[in-house]
C-alpha positions in Angstrom: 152.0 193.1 76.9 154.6 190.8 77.0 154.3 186.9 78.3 156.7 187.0 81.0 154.6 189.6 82.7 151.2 187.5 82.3 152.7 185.3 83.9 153.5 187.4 86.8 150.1 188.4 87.3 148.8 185.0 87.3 151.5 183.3 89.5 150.9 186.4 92.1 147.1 185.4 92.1 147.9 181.9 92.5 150.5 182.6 95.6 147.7 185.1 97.0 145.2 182.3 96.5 147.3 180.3 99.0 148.8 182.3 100.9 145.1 183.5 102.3 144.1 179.9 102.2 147.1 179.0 104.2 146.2 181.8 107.0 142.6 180.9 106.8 143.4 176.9 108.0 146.4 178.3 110.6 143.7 180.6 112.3 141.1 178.1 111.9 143.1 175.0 113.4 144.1 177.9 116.6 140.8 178.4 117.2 139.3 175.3 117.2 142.3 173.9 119.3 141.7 176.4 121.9 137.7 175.8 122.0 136.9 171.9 120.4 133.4 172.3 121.4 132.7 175.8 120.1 130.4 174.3 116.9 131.1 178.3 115.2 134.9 177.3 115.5 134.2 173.7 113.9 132.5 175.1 111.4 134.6 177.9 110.2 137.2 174.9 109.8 134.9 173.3 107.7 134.8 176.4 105.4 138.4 176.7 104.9 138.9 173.5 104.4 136.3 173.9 101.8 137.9 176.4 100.1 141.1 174.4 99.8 139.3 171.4 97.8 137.5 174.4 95.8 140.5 175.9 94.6 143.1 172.9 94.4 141.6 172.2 91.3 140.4 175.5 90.1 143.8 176.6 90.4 145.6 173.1 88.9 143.3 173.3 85.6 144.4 177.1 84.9 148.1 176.4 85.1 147.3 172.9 83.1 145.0 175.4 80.3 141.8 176.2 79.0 141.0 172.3 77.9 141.6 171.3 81.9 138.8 174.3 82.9 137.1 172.8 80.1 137.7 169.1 81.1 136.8 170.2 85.5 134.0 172.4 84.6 132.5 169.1 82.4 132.7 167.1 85.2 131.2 169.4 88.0 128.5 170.4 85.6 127.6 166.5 85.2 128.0 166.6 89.3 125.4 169.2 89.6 123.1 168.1 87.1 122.8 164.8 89.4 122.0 166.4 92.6 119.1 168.5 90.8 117.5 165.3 89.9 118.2 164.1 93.3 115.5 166.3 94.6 112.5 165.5 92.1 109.2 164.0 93.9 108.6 161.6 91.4 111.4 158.9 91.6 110.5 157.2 88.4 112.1 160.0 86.4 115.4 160.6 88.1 116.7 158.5 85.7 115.5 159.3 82.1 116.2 163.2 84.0 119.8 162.9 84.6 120.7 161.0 81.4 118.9 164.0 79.2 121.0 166.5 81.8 124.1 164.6 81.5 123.7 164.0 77.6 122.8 168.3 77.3 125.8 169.2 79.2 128.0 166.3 76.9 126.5 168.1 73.7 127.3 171.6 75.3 130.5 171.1 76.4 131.4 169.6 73.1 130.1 172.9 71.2 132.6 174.6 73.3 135.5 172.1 72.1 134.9 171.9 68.4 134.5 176.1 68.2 130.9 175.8 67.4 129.2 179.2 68.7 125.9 178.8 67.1 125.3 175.5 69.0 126.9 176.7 71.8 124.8 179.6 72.3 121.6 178.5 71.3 121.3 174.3 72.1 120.5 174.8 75.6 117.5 176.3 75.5 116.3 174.8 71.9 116.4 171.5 74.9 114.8 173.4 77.4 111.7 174.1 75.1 112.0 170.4 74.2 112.5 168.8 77.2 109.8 170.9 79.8 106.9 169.7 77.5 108.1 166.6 77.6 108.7 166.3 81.2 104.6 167.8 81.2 103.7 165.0 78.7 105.3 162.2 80.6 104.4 163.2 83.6 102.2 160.7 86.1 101.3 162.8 89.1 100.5 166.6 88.2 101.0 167.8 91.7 104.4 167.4 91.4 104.5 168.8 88.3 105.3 172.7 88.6 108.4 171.3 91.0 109.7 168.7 88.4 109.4 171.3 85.4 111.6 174.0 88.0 113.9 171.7 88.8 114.8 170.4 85.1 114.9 174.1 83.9 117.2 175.4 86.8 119.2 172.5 86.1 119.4 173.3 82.6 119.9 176.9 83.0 122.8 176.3 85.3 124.0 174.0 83.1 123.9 177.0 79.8 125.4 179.6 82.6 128.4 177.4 83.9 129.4 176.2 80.8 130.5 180.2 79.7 132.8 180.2 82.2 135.1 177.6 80.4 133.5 178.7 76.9 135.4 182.8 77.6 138.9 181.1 77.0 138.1 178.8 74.1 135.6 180.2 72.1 138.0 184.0 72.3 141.8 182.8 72.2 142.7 186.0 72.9 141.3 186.2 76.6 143.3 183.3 77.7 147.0 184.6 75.7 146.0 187.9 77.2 146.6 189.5 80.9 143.0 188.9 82.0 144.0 185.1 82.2 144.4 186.2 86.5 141.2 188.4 86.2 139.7 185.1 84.6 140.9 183.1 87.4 139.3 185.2 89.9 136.2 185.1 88.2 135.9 181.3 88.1 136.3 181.2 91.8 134.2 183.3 92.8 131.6 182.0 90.5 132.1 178.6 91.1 131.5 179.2 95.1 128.5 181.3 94.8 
């Protein structure tokens, strides 16, 4: 399949993209001009406008290429990884929490960019059997311990399970040269707002 025609498929996603984004705000804005206090109108709004800040980027990084999904996915990862530790009961590791997070997702993202597959694949949970005993050892008040040891392994597993998204078009070339770049696309969106 030639270039040209990849890049047909992928501009047509991106115009669809918009296009139904585009729709989305006009209806939105009409109906919450012809109700302001309707709060199911206000919200819907919301949504859309959502949506717009959701793919602006999404949508900027794929025409930019595979190191800029790399590069946004890096950063929302890190952005995720701080609001899990948000939510732990004992304040005294939020800390030491979001720097092993933050320095896991640095290491795993970095696995991606150097090619390394092994590390890639398997680093994540080599730190989740690290880090949960840890996070048992350290540990001050043992009722809050089953909801600290959830919350650092559902950080840490989102963390592994995000990070394939920009691993499919670096660590196989030939996904992101191919004509699945558009099906890619479509994937990362809807992934990234489930």
């Amino acid at each position: 399949m030639n270039n040209d025609r990849i890049d047909t498929y992928f501009y047509i996603f991106i115009i669809t993209i918009f296009s139904l984004l585009l729709f989305g705000t006009v209806v939105s804005s009409i109906l919450k001009k012809t109700k302001p206090d309707n709060e199911t109108f206000q919200k819907v709004f919301i949504i859309v406008r959502s949506w717009w800040y959701i793919a602006t980027p999404i949508i900027i990084s794929f025409l930019l290429g595979a190191h800029a999904v790399l590069l946004l996915f890096f950063f929302v990862t890190c952005f995720i990884a701080i609001e899990f530790t948000r939510y732990l009961s004992d304040k005294s590791m939020q800390k030491p929490m979001r720097f092993v997070l933050i320095a896991t997702t640095l290491l795993q993202y970095l696995a991606i960019l150097k090619n390394w597959n092994t590390a890639f694949y398997a680093f994540i949970p080599l730190v989740a059997i690290w880090v949960l005993p840890l996070v048992i050892f350290i540990s001050k008040n043992p009722q809050n311990l089953p909801r600290t040891a959830a919350l650092v392994l559902g950080s840490l597993l989102m963390s592994y399970y995000i990070s394939h998204v920009p691993a499919m078009p670096l660590l196989q070339h030939e996904l992101w040269q191919s004509e699945h770049q558009a099906l890619l696309a479509v994937l990362v969106l809807i992934f990234i707002t489930e």
